[in-house]
N, C-alpha and C positions, 0 to 999 in steps of 0.2 A: 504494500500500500504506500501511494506517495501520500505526503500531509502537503496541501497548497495553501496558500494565505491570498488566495484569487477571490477578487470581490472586496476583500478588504483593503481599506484605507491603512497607510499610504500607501502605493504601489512605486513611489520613486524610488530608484534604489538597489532595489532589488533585482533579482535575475529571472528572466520573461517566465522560467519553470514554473516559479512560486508568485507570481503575479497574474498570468495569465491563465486561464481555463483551457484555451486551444494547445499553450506550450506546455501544459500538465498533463491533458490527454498524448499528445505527442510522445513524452518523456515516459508515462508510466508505458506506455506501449511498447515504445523502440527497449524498456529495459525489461520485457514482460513480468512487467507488475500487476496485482491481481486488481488494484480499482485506486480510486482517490479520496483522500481523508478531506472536505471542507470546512471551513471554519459553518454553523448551525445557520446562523443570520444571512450567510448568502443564499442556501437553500432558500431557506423562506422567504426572502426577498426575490428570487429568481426561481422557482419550483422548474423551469423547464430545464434548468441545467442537468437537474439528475435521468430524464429522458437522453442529454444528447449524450451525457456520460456513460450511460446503460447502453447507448446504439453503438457506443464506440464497443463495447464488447468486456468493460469496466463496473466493477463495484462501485457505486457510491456510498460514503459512509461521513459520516460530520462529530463534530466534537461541542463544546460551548454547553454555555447555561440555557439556551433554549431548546436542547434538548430536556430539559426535564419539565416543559409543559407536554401535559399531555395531546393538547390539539394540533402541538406540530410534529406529530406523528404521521399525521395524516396525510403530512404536505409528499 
């Protein structure tokens, strides 16, 4: 599993892997990693990312404190 910090603020800085969504799917791929770890708030701010994640042939998986509402379970 790669952990990305894509979606969150700041993104300057940093290296496209861990800033960007496309450069994460990319990387967990080319190093056949089994999915991507994102920070909980981008999910739920973006719910289709874990579609395009899943199409890549990727786990999606998140971390953060909003995992422990129950409603964004759902997302």
């Amino acid at each position: 599993m790669f952990i990305t910090n894509a979606g969150k603020p700041p993104t300057m800085g940093l290296e496209s892997r861990a800033s960007s969504l496309q450069s994460a799917v990319h990387f967990a791929k080319r190093w056949s990693l089994s999915g991507i770890v994102f920070a909980s708030e981008t999910l739920i701010s973006c719910p289709r990312l874990i579609k395009y994640v899943k199409q890549a042939g990727l786990i999606c998986a998140s971390y953060g404190l909003q995992n422990n509402a129950p409603e964004n379970a759902q997302v």
